[in-house]
N, C-alpha and C positions, 0 to 999 in steps of 0.2 A: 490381731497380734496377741497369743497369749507366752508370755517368759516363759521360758525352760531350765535355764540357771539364773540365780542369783548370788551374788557376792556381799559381803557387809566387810565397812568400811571406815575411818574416821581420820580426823586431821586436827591442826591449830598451827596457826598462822599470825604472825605479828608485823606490823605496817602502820609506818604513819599516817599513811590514807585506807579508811575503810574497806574500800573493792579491792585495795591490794590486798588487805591482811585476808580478806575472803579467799582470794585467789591464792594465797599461801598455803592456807587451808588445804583448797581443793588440792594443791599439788602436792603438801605432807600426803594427803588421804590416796593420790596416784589418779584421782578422774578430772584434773583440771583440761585437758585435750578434749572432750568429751561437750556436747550442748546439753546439756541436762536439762531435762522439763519434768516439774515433781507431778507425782501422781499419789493416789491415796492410798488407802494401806488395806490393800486385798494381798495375800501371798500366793500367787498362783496354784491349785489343785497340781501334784507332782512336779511340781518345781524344786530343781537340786539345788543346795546350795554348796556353791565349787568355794575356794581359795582367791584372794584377788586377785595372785600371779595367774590364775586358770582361768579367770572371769576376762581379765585385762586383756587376752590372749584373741577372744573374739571380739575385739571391738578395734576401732578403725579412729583416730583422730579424726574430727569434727565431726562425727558419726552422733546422730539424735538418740540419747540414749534417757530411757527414764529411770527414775529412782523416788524411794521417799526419803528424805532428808530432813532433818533435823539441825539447827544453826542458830548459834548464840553470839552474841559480839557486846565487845564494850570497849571505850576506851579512858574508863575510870580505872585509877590505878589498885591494883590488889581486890580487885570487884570480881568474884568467885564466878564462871559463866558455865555453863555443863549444856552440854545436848547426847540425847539420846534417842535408840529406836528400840521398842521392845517386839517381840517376835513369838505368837503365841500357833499351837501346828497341833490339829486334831491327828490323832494316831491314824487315820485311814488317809491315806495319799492323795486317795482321789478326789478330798474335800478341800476347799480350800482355809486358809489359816488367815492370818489377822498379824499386820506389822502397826506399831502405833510410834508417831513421834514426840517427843518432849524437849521442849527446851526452855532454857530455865536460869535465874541468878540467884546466888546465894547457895545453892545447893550441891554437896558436895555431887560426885560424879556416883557415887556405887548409888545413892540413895536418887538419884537423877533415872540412873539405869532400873532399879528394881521397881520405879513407879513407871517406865514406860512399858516395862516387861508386865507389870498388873495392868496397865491398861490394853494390853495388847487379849490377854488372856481372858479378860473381864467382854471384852467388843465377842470374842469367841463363845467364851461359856455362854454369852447371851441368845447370840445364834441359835447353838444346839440345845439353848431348853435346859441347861444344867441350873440348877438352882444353886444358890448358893448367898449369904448377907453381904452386901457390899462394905458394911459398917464392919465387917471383922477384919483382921490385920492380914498383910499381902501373906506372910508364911503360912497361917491357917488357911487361905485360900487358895493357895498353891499347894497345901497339901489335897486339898479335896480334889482341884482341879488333875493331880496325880495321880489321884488311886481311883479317877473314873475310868471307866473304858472307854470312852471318847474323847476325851482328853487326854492328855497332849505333853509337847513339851514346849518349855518356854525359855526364852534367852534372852540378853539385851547386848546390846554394847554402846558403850557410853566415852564420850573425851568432854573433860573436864579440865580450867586454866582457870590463875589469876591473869588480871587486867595486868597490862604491860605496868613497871613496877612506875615507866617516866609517860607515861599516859599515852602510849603509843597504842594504835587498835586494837585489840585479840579476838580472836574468829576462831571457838571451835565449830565443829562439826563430825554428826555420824549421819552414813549411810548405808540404804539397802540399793543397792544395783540391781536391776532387772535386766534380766538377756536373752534375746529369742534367737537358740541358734538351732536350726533344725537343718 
Protein backbone atom coordinates (compact mmCIF):
# COMPACT_ATOMS: atom_id res chain seq x y z
CA UNK A 1 0.00 0.00 0.00
CA UNK A 2 1.61 3.06 -0.98
CA UNK A 3 -0.94 6.64 -0.30
CA UNK A 4 -1.90 8.78 -3.09
CA UNK A 5 -3.60 11.55 -1.31
CA UNK A 6 -2.98 13.00 1.86
CA UNK A 7 -4.91 15.44 4.00
CA UNK A 8 -3.62 17.56 7.08
CA UNK A 9 -5.72 18.12 9.93
CA UNK A 10 -6.16 19.28 13.52
CA UNK A 11 -8.57 19.52 16.49
CA UNK A 12 -9.00 20.28 20.55
CA UNK A 13 -11.18 18.89 22.68
CA UNK A 14 -12.25 19.31 26.26
CA UNK A 15 -13.67 16.46 28.72
CA UNK A 16 -13.72 15.64 32.01
CA UNK A 17 -12.22 12.23 31.26
CA UNK A 18 -9.18 11.92 29.27
CA UNK A 19 -10.29 9.61 26.18
CA UNK A 20 -13.20 11.77 25.99
CA UNK A 21 -11.35 15.00 25.67
CA UNK A 22 -9.14 12.92 23.02
CA UNK A 23 -12.15 11.86 21.22
CA UNK A 24 -13.40 15.51 20.99
CA UNK A 25 -10.42 16.18 19.56
CA UNK A 26 -10.48 13.68 16.89
CA UNK A 27 -14.02 14.79 16.05
CA UNK A 28 -13.07 18.94 16.11
CA UNK A 29 -10.12 17.60 13.53
CA UNK A 30 -13.37 15.42 11.42
CA UNK A 31 -11.34 11.61 11.71
CA UNK A 32 -12.92 10.36 14.93
CA UNK A 33 -15.16 7.57 12.55
CA UNK A 34 -11.96 6.41 11.35
CA UNK A 35 -9.37 3.30 13.38
CA UNK A 36 -6.26 5.15 13.08
CA UNK A 37 -3.01 3.42 13.41
CA UNK A 38 0.00 5.94 13.45
CA UNK A 39 2.71 5.42 11.13
CA UNK A 40 6.17 7.34 10.73
CA UNK A 41 6.90 10.06 8.82
CA UNK A 42 7.79 9.18 5.11
CA UNK A 43 5.46 11.47 2.76
CA UNK A 44 4.77 9.15 -0.03
CA UNK A 45 6.96 9.97 -3.67
CA UNK A 46 3.74 11.86 -5.75
CA UNK A 47 1.44 11.84 -3.15
CA UNK A 48 -1.41 14.86 -3.44
CA UNK A 49 -2.29 16.65 -0.94
CA UNK A 50 -6.31 17.14 -1.42
CA UNK A 51 -8.51 19.44 1.27
CA UNK A 52 -10.15 17.47 4.22
CA UNK A 53 -13.61 17.73 2.57
CA UNK A 54 -11.83 15.86 -0.45
CA UNK A 55 -9.65 13.37 1.57
CA UNK A 56 -12.91 12.58 3.93
CA UNK A 57 -14.68 11.86 0.73
CA UNK A 58 -12.80 8.44 0.21
CA UNK A 59 -12.80 6.99 3.26
CA UNK A 60 -15.59 4.89 4.83
CA UNK A 61 -16.45 4.89 8.79
CA UNK A 62 -14.55 2.31 10.72
CA UNK A 63 -12.27 2.06 7.62
CA UNK A 64 -8.33 1.39 8.99
CA UNK A 65 -6.96 4.45 8.14
CA UNK A 66 -3.14 5.54 8.77
CA UNK A 67 -1.85 8.86 9.75
CA UNK A 68 1.12 10.59 11.69
CA UNK A 69 -0.16 12.37 14.52
CA UNK A 70 0.86 14.53 16.86
CA UNK A 71 -1.15 14.84 20.54
CA UNK A 72 -0.80 16.89 23.62
CA UNK A 73 -3.03 16.73 26.64
CA UNK A 74 -3.21 18.11 30.08
CA UNK A 75 -5.58 18.69 32.57
CA UNK A 76 -3.63 21.43 34.52
CA UNK A 77 -5.38 24.35 34.27
CA UNK A 78 -4.01 27.28 31.83
CA UNK A 79 -0.93 24.60 31.03
CA UNK A 80 -0.12 25.90 27.33
CA UNK A 81 -0.32 22.16 25.21
CA UNK A 82 0.60 22.56 21.26
CA UNK A 83 0.99 19.60 18.77
CA UNK A 84 2.24 19.79 15.66
CA UNK A 85 3.40 18.00 12.08
CA UNK A 86 5.96 19.63 9.99
CA UNK A 87 6.08 18.60 6.28
CA UNK A 88 9.38 19.00 4.36
CA UNK A 89 8.90 17.84 -0.03
CA UNK A 90 11.98 17.73 -2.35
CA UNK A 91 11.11 19.68 -5.66
CA UNK A 92 11.13 16.30 -7.75
CA UNK A 93 7.72 14.43 -7.19
CA UNK A 94 9.05 11.34 -7.51
CA UNK A 95 11.13 11.37 -4.41
CA UNK A 96 9.82 11.15 -1.48
CA UNK A 97 9.60 13.93 1.47
CA UNK A 98 9.61 13.77 5.12
CA UNK A 99 6.39 14.68 7.73
CA UNK A 100 7.88 15.02 11.29
CA UNK A 101 5.63 15.21 14.54
CA UNK A 102 6.04 17.39 17.71
CA UNK A 103 4.28 17.71 20.55
CA UNK A 104 4.98 19.78 23.25
CA UNK A 105 4.03 22.09 26.76
CA UNK A 106 4.74 25.39 27.26
CA UNK A 107 5.14 26.27 23.74
CA UNK A 108 3.29 28.53 22.08
CA UNK A 109 1.59 26.93 18.69
CA UNK A 110 3.61 29.02 15.66
CA UNK A 111 6.89 28.34 17.43
CA UNK A 112 5.43 24.43 18.04
CA UNK A 113 4.71 24.41 14.28
CA UNK A 114 8.18 26.04 12.91
CA UNK A 115 10.30 23.49 14.87
CA UNK A 116 8.30 20.47 13.44
CA UNK A 117 8.41 22.20 10.04
CA UNK A 118 12.72 22.30 10.70
CA UNK A 119 12.57 18.94 11.82
CA UNK A 120 10.89 17.80 9.00
CA UNK A 121 13.21 19.63 6.61
CA UNK A 122 16.35 18.91 8.62
CA UNK A 123 15.41 14.45 8.36
CA UNK A 124 15.17 15.66 4.35
CA UNK A 125 18.17 17.79 3.70
CA UNK A 126 19.95 14.89 5.48
CA UNK A 127 18.84 12.37 3.00
CA UNK A 128 19.95 14.28 -0.10
CA UNK A 129 23.44 15.10 1.14
CA UNK A 130 22.59 18.96 1.42
CA UNK A 131 24.92 20.27 3.92
CA UNK A 132 23.95 22.65 5.84
CA UNK A 133 24.91 23.78 10.38
CA UNK A 134 22.31 22.46 12.32
CA UNK A 135 23.53 24.94 15.09
CA UNK A 136 22.16 27.93 12.71
CA UNK A 137 18.58 29.32 13.27
CA UNK A 138 15.45 27.54 11.41
CA UNK A 139 15.00 31.03 8.91
CA UNK A 140 18.69 30.79 7.72
CA UNK A 141 18.21 27.23 7.14
CA UNK A 142 15.18 27.33 5.41
CA UNK A 143 16.63 29.81 3.41
CA UNK A 144 19.27 27.62 2.10
CA UNK A 145 17.11 24.79 2.08
CA UNK A 146 15.09 27.23 -0.54
CA UNK A 147 17.40 28.27 -2.94
CA UNK A 148 18.67 24.59 -3.40
CA UNK A 149 17.49 22.78 -6.26
CA UNK A 150 16.42 19.94 -4.50
CA UNK A 151 14.95 21.27 -2.04
CA UNK A 152 11.84 21.95 -1.40
CA UNK A 153 9.08 23.33 0.27
CA UNK A 154 8.21 23.15 3.68
CA UNK A 155 4.99 23.65 5.98
CA UNK A 156 3.50 22.80 9.24
CA UNK A 157 0.27 22.99 10.92
CA UNK A 158 -0.08 23.22 14.43
CA UNK A 159 -3.30 23.45 17.21
CA UNK A 160 -2.26 24.94 20.30
CA UNK A 161 -4.75 25.45 23.93
CA UNK A 162 -4.64 26.29 27.30
CA UNK A 163 -5.60 23.63 29.91
CA UNK A 164 -9.29 23.87 30.65
CA UNK A 165 -9.42 26.99 32.92
CA UNK A 166 -11.48 24.38 35.91
CA UNK A 167 -8.99 21.38 35.32
CA UNK A 168 -11.06 19.68 32.94
CA UNK A 169 -8.81 17.62 30.18
CA UNK A 170 -7.51 19.44 26.94
CA UNK A 171 -6.36 17.29 24.00
CA UNK A 172 -5.02 19.13 21.16
CA UNK A 173 -4.01 17.47 18.08
CA UNK A 174 -2.64 17.75 14.34
CA UNK A 175 -2.72 15.39 11.66
CA UNK A 176 -1.33 13.95 8.22
CA UNK A 177 -4.08 11.56 6.82
CA UNK A 178 -2.69 9.09 4.28
CA UNK A 179 -5.04 7.72 1.40
CA UNK A 180 -4.62 5.11 -0.98
CA UNK A 181 -7.28 5.67 -3.54
CA UNK A 182 -6.40 4.27 -6.90
Amino acid sequence: MIPNKIFFTKGVGVHKDRLASFEAALRNAKIEKYNLVYVSSIFPAGCKTVTVDEGLKHLSPGQIVYCVMARSETNEPNRLVSAAIGVALPQDENRYGYLSEHHTYGEKGEKAGEYAEDLAATMLATTMGIPFDPNTAWDERKQIYNASPDIFKTRHIVQSDEGNKDGLWTTVLAAAVLIEDR
